[in-house]
C-alpha positions as CSV (number, residue, x, y, z in Angstrom):
1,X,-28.8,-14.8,23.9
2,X,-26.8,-16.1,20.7
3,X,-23.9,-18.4,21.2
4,X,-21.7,-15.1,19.5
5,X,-22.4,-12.7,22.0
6,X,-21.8,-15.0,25.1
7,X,-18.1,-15.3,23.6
8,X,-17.8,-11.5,23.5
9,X,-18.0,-11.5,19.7
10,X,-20.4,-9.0,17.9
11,X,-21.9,-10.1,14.3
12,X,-22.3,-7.6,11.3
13,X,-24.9,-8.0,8.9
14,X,-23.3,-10.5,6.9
15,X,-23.2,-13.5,10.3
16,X,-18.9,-11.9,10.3
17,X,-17.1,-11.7,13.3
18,X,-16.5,-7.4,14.1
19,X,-12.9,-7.2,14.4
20,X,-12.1,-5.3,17.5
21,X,-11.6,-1.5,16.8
22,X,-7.8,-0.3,16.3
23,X,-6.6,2.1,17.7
24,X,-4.4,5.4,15.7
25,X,-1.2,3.9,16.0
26,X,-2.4,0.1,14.5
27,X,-4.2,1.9,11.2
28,X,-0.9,3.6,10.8
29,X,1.0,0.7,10.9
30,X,-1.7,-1.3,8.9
31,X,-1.7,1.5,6.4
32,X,2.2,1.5,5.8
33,X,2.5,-2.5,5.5
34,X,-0.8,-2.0,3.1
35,X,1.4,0.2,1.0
36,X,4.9,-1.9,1.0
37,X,3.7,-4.7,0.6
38,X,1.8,-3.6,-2.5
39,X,5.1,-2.3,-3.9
40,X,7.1,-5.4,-3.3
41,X,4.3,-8.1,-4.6
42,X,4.0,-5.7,-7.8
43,X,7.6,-4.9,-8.5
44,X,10.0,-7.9,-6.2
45,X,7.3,-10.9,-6.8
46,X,8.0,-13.1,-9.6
47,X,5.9,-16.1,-8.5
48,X,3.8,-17.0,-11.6
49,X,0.5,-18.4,-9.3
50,X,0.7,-14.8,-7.7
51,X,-1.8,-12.7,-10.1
52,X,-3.0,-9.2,-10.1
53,X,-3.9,-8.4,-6.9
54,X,-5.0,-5.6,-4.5
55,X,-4.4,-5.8,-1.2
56,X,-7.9,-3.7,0.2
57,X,-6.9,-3.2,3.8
58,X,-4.9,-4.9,6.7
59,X,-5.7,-5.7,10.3
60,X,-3.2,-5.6,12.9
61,X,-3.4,-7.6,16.0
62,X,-3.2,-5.7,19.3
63,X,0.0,-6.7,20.1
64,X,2.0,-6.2,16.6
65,X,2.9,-9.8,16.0
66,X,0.0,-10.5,13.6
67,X,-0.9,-8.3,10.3
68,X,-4.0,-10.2,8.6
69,X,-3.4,-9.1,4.8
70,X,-6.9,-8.8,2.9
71,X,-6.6,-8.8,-1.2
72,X,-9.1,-9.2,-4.1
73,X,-8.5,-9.9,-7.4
74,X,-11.0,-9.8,-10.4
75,X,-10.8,-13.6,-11.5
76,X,-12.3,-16.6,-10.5
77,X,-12.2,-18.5,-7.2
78,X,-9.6,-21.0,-8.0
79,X,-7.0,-18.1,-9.2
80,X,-7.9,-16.4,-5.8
81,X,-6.9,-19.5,-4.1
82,X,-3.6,-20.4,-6.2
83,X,-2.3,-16.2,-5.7
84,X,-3.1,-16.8,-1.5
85,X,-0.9,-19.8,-1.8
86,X,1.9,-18.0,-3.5
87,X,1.9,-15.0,-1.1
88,X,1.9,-17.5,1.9
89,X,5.1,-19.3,0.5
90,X,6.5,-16.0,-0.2
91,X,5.6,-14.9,3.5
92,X,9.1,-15.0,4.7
93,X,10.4,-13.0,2.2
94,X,7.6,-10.3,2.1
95,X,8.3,-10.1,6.2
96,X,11.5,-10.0,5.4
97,X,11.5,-6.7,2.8
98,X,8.8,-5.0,5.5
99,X,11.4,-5.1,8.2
100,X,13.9,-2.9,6.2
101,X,11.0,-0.6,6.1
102,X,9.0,-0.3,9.1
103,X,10.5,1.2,12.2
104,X,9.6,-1.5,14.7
105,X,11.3,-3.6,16.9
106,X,9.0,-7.0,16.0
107,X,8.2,-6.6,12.4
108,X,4.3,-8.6,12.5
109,X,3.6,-12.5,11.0
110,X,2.0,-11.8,7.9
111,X,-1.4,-14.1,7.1
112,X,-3.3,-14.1,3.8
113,X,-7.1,-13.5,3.4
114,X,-9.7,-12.8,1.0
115,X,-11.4,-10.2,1.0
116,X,-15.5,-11.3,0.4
117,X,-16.5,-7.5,0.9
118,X,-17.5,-7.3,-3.1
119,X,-18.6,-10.4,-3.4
120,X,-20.9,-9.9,-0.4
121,X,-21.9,-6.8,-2.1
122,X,-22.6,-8.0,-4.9
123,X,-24.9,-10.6,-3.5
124,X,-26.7,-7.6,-1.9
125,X,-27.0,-5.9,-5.4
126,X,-29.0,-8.9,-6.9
127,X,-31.1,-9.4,-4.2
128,X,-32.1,-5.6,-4.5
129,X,-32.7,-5.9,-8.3
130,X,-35.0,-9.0,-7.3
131,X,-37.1,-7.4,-5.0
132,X,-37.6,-4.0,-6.8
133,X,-38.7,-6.0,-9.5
134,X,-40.8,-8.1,-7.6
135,X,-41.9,-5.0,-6.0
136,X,-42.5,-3.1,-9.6
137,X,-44.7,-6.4,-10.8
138,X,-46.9,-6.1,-8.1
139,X,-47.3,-2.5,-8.8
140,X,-48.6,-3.6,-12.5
141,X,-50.7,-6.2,-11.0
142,X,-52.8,-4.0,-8.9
């Protein structure tokens, strides 16, 4: 038995942790703060190391006090890093401009993440060009 599944945690495919499965009510909630937040960083943030970014999904803690904000951005890794560092300083003010929007008593911390999914992906792709050509050379060879 791995050291993951005697702490309860199940792995995907890429060694990840599987978040735990939310219920109708937290993708609802997840889905709204997905789309104001992705109105006030496009249209309210004027933070210069914050660059286009798209926020691909959020994950809400069981409890509503934690929303873990996932966003990508086509540039390179040191961009990714200086935009997550502009939307964690302007954390306060993006929980702030959510709470005059959503309907809840306890409006959630907000945290900052990148997403790896295309990344991950991408990975995957080249590995699958490499073995279908590995795979086609072997063909010619026999």
């Amino acid at each position: 038995m791995t050291d993951s599944k005697k702490r309860g945690k199940q792995l995907n495919t890429f060694g990840d942790a599987v978040p735990h499965k939310q219920s109708r009510r937290q993708k609802m909630v997840a889905s709204q703060i997905q789309q104001i937040l992705s109105m006030f960083i496009l249209k309210s943030l004027k933070d210069p190391r914050i660059g286009p970014i798209t926020i691909t999904h959020v994950e809400i803690s069981a409890d509503f006090s934690l929303a873990k904000v996932f966003i990508s951005m086509a540039a390179g890794e040191g961009e990714i890093q200086k935009s997550l560092k502009g939307l964690k300083s302007a954390g306060g003010f993006l929980k702030k401009k959510l709470a005059s929007s959503l309907d809840m008593r306890k409006t959630p911390d907000l945290a900052f993440y990148e997403d790896k999914t295309l990344k991950k992906a991408y990975k995957l792709e080249k590995i699958f060009d490499e073995l279908k050509k590995d795979n086609k050379n072997e063909d010619e060879n026999s």
